[in-house]
C-alpha distance (Angstrom), angle and dihedral (degrees) to the residues before:
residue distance angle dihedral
X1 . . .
X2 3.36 . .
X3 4.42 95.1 .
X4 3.72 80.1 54.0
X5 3.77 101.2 52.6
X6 4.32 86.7 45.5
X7 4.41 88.7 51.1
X8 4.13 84.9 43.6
X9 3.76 86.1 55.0
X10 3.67 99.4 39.6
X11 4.05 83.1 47.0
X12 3.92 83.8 59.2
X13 3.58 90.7 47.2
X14 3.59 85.2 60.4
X15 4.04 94.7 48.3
X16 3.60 83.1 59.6
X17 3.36 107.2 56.7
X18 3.66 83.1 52.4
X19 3.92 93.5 60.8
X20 3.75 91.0 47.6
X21 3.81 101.6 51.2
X22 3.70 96.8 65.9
X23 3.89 99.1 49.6
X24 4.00 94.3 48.1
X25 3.91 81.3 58.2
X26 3.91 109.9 63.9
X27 3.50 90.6 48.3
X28 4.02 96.3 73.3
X29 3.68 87.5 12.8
X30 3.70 103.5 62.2
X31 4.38 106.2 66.8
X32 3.70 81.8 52.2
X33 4.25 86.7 52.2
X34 3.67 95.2 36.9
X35 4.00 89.4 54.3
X36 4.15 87.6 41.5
X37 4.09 82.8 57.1
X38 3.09 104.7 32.8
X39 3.60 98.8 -125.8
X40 3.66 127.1 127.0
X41 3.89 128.0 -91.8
X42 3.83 94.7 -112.3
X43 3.72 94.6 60.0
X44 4.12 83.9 79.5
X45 3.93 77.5 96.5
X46 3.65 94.8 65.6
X47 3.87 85.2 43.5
X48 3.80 94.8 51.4
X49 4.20 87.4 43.8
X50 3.76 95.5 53.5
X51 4.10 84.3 52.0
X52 3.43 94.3 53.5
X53 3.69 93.9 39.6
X54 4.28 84.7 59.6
X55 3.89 88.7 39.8
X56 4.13 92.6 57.8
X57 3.47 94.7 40.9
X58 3.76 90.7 55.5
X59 4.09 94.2 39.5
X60 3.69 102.1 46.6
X61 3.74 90.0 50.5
X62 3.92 96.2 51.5
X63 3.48 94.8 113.7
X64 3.66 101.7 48.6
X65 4.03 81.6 45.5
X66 3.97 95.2 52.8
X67 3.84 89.4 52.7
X68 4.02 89.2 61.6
X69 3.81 105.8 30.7
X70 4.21 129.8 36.1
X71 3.88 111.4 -123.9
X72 3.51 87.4 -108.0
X73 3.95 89.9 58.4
X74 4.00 84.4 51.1
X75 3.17 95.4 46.9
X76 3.99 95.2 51.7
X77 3.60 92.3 47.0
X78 3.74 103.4 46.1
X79 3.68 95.6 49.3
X80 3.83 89.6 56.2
X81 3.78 91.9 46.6
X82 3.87 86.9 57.6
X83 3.31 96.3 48.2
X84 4.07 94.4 48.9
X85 4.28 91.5 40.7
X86 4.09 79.4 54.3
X87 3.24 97.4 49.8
X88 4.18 92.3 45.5
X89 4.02 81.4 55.8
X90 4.07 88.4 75.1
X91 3.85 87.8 44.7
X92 3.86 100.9 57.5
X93 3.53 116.9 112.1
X94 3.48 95.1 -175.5
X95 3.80 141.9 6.3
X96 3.63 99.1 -87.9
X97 3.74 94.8 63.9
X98 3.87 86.2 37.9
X99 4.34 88.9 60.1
X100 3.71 93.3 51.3
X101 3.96 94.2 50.0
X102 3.61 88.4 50.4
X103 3.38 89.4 54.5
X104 3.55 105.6 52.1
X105 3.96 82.8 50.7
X106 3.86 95.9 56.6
X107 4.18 83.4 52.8
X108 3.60 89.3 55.6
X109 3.26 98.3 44.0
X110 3.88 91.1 42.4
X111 3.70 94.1 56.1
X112 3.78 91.9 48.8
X113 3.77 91.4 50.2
X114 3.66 107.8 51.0
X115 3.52 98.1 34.1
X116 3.65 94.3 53.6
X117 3.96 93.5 43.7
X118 3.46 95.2 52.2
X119 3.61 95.4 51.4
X120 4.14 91.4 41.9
X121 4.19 87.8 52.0
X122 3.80 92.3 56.0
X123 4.18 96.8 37.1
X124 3.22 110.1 31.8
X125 3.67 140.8 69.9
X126 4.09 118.6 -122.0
X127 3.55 100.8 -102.3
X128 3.76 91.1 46.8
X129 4.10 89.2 55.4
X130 4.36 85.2 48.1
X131 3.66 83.0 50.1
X132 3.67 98.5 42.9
X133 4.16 82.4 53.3
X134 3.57 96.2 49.2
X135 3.93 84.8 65.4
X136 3.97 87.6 62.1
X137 3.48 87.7 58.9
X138 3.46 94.2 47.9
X139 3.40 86.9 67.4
X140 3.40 99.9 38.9
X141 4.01 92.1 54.4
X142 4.14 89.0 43.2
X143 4.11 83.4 56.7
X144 3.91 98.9 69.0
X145 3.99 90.8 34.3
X146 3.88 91.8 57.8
X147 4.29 90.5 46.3
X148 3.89 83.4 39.0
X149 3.74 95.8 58.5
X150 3.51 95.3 33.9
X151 3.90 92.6 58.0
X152 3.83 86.9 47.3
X153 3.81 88.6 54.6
X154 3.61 93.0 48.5
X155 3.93 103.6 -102.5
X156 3.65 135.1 121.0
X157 3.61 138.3 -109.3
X158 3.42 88.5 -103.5
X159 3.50 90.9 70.8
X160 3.98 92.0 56.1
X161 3.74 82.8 54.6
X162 3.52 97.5 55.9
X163 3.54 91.6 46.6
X164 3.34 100.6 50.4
X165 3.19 92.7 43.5
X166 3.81 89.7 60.1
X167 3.79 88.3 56.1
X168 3.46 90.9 63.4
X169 3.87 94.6 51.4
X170 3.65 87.5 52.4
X171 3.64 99.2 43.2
X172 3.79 82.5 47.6
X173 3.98 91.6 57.7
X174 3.91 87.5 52.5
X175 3.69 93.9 61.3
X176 3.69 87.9 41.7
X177 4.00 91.5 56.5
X178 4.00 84.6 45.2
X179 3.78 102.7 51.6
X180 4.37 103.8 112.3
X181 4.06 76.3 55.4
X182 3.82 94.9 59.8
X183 3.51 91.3 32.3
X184 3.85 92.6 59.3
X185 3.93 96.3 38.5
X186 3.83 95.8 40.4
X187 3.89 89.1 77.0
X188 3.88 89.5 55.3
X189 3.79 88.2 57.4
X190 3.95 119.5 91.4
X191 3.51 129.0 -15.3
X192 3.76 109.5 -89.4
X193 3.87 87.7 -144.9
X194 3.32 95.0 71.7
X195 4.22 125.7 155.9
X196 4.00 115.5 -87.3
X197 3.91 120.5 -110.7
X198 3.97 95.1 -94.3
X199 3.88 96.3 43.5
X200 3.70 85.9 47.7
X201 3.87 104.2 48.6
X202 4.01 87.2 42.5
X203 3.58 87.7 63.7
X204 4.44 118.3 111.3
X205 4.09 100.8 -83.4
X206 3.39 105.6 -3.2
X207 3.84 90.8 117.2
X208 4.25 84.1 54.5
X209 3.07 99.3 34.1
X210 3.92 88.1 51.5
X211 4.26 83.5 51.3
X212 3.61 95.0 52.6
X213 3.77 94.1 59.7
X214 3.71 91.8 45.0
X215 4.20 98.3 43.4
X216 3.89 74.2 48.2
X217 3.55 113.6 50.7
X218 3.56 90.3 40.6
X219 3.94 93.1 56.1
X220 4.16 88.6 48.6
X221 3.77 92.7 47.5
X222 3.89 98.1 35.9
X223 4.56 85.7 55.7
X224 3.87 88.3 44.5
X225 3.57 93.3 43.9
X226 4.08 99.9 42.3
X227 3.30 103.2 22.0
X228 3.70 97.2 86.1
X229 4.21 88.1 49.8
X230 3.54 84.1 46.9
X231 3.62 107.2 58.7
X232 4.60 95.4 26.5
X233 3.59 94.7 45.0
X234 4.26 109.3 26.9
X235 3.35 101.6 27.2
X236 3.92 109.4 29.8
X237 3.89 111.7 -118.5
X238 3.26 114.2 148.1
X239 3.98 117.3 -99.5
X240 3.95 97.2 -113.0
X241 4.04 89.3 47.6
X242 3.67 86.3 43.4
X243 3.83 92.2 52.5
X244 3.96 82.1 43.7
X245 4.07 94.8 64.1
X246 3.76 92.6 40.8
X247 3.61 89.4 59.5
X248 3.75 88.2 48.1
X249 3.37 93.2 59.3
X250 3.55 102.1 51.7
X251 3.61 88.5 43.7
X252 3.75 93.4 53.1
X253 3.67 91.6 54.2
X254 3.77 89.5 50.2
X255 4.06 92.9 50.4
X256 3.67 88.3 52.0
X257 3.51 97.1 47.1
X258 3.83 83.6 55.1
X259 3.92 93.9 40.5
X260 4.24 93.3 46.2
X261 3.90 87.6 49.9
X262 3.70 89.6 67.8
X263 3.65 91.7 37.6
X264 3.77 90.2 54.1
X265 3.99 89.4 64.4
X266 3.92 87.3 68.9
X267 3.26 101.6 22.1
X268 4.06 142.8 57.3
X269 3.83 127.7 -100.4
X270 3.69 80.8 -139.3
X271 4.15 99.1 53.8
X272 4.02 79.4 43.2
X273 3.44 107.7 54.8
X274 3.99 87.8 44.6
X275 3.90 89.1 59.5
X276 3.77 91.3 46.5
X277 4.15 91.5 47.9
X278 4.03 84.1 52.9
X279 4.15 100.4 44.3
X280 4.53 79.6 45.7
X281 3.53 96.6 56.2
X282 4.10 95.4 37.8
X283 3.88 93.3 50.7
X284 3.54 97.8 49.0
X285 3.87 89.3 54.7
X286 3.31 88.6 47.8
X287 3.44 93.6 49.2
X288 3.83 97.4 45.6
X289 3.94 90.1 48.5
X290 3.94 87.8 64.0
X291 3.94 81.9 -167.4
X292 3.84 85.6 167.4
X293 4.04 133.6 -25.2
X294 3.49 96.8 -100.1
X295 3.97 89.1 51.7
X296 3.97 87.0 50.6
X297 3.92 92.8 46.7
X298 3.82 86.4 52.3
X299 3.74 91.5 50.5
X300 3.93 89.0 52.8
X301 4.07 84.6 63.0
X302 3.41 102.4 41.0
X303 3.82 87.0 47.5
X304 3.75 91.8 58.8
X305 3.39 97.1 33.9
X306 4.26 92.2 54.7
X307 3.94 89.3 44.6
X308 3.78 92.9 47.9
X309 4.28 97.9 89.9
X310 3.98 94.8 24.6
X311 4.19 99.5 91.2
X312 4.06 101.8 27.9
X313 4.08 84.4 46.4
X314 3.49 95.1 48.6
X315 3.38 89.7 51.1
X316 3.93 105.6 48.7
X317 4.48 78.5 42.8
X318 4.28 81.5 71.4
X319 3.39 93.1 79.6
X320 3.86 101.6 48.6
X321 4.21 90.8 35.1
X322 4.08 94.0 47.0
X323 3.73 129.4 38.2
X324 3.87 107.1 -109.2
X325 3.31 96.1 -105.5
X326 3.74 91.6 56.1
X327 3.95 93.9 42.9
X328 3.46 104.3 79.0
X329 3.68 101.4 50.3
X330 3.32 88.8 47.4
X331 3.69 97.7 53.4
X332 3.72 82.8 52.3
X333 4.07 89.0 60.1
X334 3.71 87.8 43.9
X335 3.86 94.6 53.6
X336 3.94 92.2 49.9
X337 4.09 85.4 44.0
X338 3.38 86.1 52.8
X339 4.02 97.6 44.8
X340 4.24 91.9 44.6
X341 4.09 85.0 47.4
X342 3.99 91.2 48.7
X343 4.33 86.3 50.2
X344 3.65 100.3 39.0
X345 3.60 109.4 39.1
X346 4.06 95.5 46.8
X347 4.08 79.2 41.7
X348 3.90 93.9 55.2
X349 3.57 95.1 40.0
X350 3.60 86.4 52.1
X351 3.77 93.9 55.5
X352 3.83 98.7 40.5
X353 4.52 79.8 63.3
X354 3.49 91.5 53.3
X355 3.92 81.4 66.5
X356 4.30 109.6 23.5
X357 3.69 97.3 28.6
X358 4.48 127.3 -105.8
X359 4.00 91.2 -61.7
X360 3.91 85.8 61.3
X361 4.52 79.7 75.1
X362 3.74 95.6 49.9
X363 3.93 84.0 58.0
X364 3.76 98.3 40.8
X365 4.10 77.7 55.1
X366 3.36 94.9 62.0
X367 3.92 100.0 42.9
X368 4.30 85.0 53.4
X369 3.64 80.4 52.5
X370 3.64 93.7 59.8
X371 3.46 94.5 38.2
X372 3.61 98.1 55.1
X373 3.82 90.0 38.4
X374 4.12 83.3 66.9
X375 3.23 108.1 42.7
X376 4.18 94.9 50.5
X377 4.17 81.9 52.3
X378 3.96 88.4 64.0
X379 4.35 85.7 52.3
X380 3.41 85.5 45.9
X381 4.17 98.6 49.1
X382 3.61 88.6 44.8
X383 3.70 99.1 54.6
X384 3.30 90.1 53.5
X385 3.17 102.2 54.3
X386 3.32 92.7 45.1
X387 3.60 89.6 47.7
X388 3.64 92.4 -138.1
X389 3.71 118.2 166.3
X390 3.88 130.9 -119.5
């Protein structure tokens, strides 16, 4: 039992990667698609809102999914639908067609995310979830690396595409070859009986804790979307050095998720997520300051470093800061948060450079910072004064 239990989370592992390699794509990917288009760089908003609109239509209807399909069905399907919608991004010949392939990614994606999370909050321990999330980055760091290398060899991002979009196909025939496994685990996962919407949302913090992931998912997607635009087109680095730090940052946020999974055996989520809400709001000053490029390449680190524990810890907290019956639902809520927080943040900062000019995002960084900084401050009061434990 237990050798099955370690292959269904090194399976998950795998799922992971999966969700991460598409998002540390567009990024470096998209001036190079916007040009292809014709369309200008500030209609990555409507890009990133199409995504999310996929992503919530798959997440909010998990549990009506579940009840059809095992998660090893879900699984199998949503990896291939990935890997098709990313291959249908180096077909579009215009932005309409471009909208509806982002979409059907975001549902993939979605599917993949909440199912997974739900089942990781009620089965495994939190440095196992941290761990579980440094796989996402994994694949969000191998992203720029592939479209890195491949513009070094002299290929397009339409390569990358095609590449990763093969990944998913294959990944996709792995969960195929495992589905009795998922089929006999998936009952194991969360407790059917679990609390209805309005019971759920009524519950103490749910409305913050449903903030935090979406001032937070927003922030990490908005740096790994515009950082890259940032730094090549507003502040001069050179496009392969550019690629370079964006990699870096996705790769420090999956070396901390690694690193804070170990730390999580001695220490709190609690004492952890504090830290991480501190190192967030520190880099992005330090990153909006530009006081010098080494300065800004150290905020790109800290950045991902300080975001690494915040959304795997927040997730394994569910079950200490909701009854059980509650948690699920509410991770649900948090996911979609999340998703609408990773469109329309990016989306708005986006729009606001149409106006002030790029450096306007570096600032709108920092103020999410703050923001999020707050509102995990009120968790962290009422925990304690409730003296729940992590």
């Amino acid at each position: 039992m237990k050798s099955r239990k370690n292959l269904l989370i090194f399976i998950s592992f795998i799922a992971f990667i999966s969700l991460g390699l598409p998002d540390g794509l567009l990024g470096i990917a998209w001036p190079f698609i916007s040009e292809a288009i014709d369309i200008r760089l500030e209609k990555l908003g409507l890009i990133l809102m199409a995504f999310v609109a996929g992503y919530l239509s798959a997440s909010l209807s998990n549990s009506k999914i579940s009840n059809i399909i095992s998660l090893g069905w879900l699984l199998a399907g949503s990896c291939m639908l990935t890997g098709v919608s990313l291959w249908a991004f180096t077909w579009a010949g215009g932005l309409p067609f471009l909208l509806i392939a982002a979409y059907f990614l975001g549902a993939g994606g979605g599917a993949i995310d909440t199912s997974l999370n739900i089942f990781a909050s009620a089965n495994f321990s939190p440095s196992v979830v941290n761990w579980l999330h440094a796989f996402y980055g994994i694949g969000a760091t191998s992203g720029p690396l592939i479209l890195t290398y491949l513009f070094t060899q002299g290929d397009s991002w339409t390569m990358g595409y095609f590449i990763v979009g093969g990944i998913q196909i294959g990944l996709g025939i792995v969960f195929l070859s495992t589905i009795k496994l998922w089929k006999n685990q998936a009952t194991e996962s969360p407790d059917p009986k679990a609390g209805s919407f309005r019971e759920s949302i009524q519950q103490p913090m749910a409305f913050l804790s449903i903030l935090v992931f979406f001032l937070y998912t927003g922030f990490e997607i908005g740096v790994g979307q515009w950082l890259y635009t940032i730094l090549t087109q507003s502040r001069g680095i050179a496009e392969d050095t550019g690629g370079l730090w964006v990699s870096t940052y996705w790769g420090s946020l999956t070396l901390g998720r690694i690193f804070f999974g170990f730390v999580l055996r001695k220490s709190s989520t609690s004492k952890v997520l504090s830290l991480g809400t501190i190192g967030i709001v520190l880099g992005s000053m330090m990153l909006y300051w530009d006081v010098n490029a080494n300065l800004s390449y150290a905020s790109v680190a800290l950045i991902g470093l300080s975001c690494a524990p915040i959304f795997p810890s927040m997730i394994a907290l569910a079950s200490t800061l909701f009854e059980p019956k509650f948690a699920p639902t509410l991770i649900s809520f948090q996911i979609s948060a999340a998703m609408v927080g990773g469109a329309l943040l990016p989306a708005s900062s986006g729009f606001l450079a149409e106006y002030f000019g790029l450096e306007i995002i570096s600032f709108s960084f920092a103020i999410q910072a703050v923001l999020l900084a707050l509102a995990y401050a009120v968790i962290y009061r009422f925990k304690k004064r409730n003296a729940l434990t992590d």
